[in-house]
C-alpha positions in Angstrom: 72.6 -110.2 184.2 73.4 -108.3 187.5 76.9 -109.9 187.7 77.6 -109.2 184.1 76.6 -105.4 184.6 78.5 -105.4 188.2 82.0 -106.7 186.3 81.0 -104.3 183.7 80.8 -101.5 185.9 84.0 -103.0 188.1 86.0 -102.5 185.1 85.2 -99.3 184.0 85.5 -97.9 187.3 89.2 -99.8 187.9 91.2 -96.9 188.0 89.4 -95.3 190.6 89.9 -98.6 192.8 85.7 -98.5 193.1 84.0 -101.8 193.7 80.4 -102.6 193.2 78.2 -104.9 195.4 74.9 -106.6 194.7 72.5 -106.3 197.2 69.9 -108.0 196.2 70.3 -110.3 192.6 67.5 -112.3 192.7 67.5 -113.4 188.9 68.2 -117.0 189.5 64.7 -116.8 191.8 63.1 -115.2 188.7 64.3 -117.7 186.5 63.8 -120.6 188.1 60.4 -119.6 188.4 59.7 -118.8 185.1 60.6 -122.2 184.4 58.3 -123.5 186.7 55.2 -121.4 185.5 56.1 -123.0 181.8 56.4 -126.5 182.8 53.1 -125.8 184.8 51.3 -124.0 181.8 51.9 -127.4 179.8 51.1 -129.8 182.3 48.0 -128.0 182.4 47.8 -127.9 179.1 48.2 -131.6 178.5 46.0 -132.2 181.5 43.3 -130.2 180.1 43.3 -132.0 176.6 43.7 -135.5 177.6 40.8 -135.3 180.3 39.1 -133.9 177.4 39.7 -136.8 174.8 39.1 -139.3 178.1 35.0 -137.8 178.4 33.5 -139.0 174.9 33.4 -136.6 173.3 34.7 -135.6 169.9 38.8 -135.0 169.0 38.1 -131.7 167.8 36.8 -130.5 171.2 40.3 -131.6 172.3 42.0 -130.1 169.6 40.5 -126.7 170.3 41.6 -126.6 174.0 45.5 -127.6 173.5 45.1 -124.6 170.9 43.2 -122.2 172.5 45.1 -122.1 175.9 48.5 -121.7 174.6 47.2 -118.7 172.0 45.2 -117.1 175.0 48.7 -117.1 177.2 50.8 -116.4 174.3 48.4 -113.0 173.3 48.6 -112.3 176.9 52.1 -112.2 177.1 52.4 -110.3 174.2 49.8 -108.0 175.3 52.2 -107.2 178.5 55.4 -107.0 176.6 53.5 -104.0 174.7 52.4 -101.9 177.8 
């Protein structure tokens, strides 16, 4: 994103010979974690449900907690994208 805005800036400022620099583009960082919070969220997930099935207990305990975590994150998310 910041390189694509810093060639988009470099060429509308060509004439003038300006050049932009990024001081700080930390968007691969952000990314990566991201990724890493998502892959985490479904380990947890999955470790959360199948420790659940593994006590005896009934499925349907089971089947409410893969539901309910993903919906509580998912609202929450939403939630933030609305402030």
């Amino acid at each position: 994103m910041a390189s694509r805005q810093n060639y988009q800036l470099g060429e509308s400022f060509k004439k003038e010979n300006l050049k932009f620099n990024i001081a700080n583009d930390s968007t691969d960082f952000t990314r990566d974690a991201v990724d890493a919070m998502m892959h985490d969220i479904s380990f947890g997930n999955h470790l959360g449900s199948h420790g659940d099935v593994g006590v005896p207990a009934w499925f349907r305990n089971s089947l409410i907690v893969m539901v309910a975590i993903p919906a509580s994150l998912v609202s929450t998310f939403i939630a933030l994208a609305c402030i």
